[in-house]
C-alpha positions in Angstrom: -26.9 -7.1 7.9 -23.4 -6.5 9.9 -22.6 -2.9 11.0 -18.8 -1.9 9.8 -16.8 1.0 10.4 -14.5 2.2 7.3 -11.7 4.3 8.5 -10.0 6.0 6.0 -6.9 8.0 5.9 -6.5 9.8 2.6 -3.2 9.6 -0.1 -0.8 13.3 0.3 -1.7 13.8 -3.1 -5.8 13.7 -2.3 -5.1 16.0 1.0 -3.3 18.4 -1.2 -7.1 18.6 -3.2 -9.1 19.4 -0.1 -11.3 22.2 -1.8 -12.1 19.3 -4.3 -13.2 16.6 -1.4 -16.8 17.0 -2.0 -16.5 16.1 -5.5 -13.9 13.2 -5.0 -16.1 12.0 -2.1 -19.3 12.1 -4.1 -17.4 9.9 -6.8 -15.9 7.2 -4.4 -19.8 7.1 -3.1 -21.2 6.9 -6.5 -18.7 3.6 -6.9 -19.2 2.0 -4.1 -23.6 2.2 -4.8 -22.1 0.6 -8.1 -20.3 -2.3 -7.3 -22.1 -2.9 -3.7 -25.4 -2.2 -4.1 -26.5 -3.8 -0.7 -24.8 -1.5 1.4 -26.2 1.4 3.5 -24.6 4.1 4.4 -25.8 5.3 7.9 -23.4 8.1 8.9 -20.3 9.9 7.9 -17.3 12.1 10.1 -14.4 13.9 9.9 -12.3 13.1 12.2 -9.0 14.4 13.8 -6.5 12.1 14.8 -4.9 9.4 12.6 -7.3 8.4 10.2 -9.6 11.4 8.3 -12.6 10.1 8.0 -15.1 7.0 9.2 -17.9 6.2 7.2 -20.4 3.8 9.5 -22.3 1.3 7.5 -24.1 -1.9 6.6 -23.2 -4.6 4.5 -24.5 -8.1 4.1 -21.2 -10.3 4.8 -17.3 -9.0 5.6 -16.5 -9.8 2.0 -19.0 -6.2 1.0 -16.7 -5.0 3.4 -13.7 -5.7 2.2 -15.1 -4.7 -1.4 -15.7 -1.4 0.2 -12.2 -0.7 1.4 -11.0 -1.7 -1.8 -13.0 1.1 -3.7 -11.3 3.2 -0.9 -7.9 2.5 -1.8 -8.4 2.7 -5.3 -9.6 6.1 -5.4 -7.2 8.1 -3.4 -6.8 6.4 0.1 -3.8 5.8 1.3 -5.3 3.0 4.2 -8.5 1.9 4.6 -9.8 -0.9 7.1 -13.3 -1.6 7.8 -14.0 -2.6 11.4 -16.9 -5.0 12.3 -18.7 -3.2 15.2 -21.2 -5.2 17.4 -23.5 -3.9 19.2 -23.1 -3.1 23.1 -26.1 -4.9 24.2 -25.0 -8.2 21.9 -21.3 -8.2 23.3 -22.7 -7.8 27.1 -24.8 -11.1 26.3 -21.7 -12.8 24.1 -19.9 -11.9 27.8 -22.6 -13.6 29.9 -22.1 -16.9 28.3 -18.5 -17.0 28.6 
């Protein structure tokens, strides 16, 4: 399994719902166990700056991946990317051989 990052920065119209985040975040969670059941979700932040939220998970190919941005987008996200992230030790090897 790859790690990804999602970053996510919310729609005006979803900010402007914020005491109802848990609920809509609860429901884009729900969907995404739904349609990629593979994934796991390892943790989640807030985040200040100009994305709101990353979501740090695992997914068996970039295609999950790019399922999982898609959910994002098409409840309430106004951009979403998911970034592959690679572990430090792996990218000091991947260096070495250069």
């Amino acid at each position: 399994m790859a790690t990804f990052m999602l970053m996510t920065k919310l729609s005006p119209d979803v900010t402007a719902k914020m005491k109802d985040r848990e609920f809509i975040g609860r429901a884009w969670l729900e969907k995404v166990k739904e349609k990629c059941p593979d994934v796991k979700f390892l943790a989640h932040y807030g985040l200040l700056g100009p994305f709101d939220f990353v979501d740090i998970y695992e997914a068996p190919d970039a295609e999950t991946a790019a399922k999982v941005s898609m959910i994002s987008l098409a409840n309430g996200a106004l951009q979403a990317e998911s970034w592959m992230a690679i572990p430090y030790k792996k990218i000091v090897k991947l260096a070495k051989e250069i």
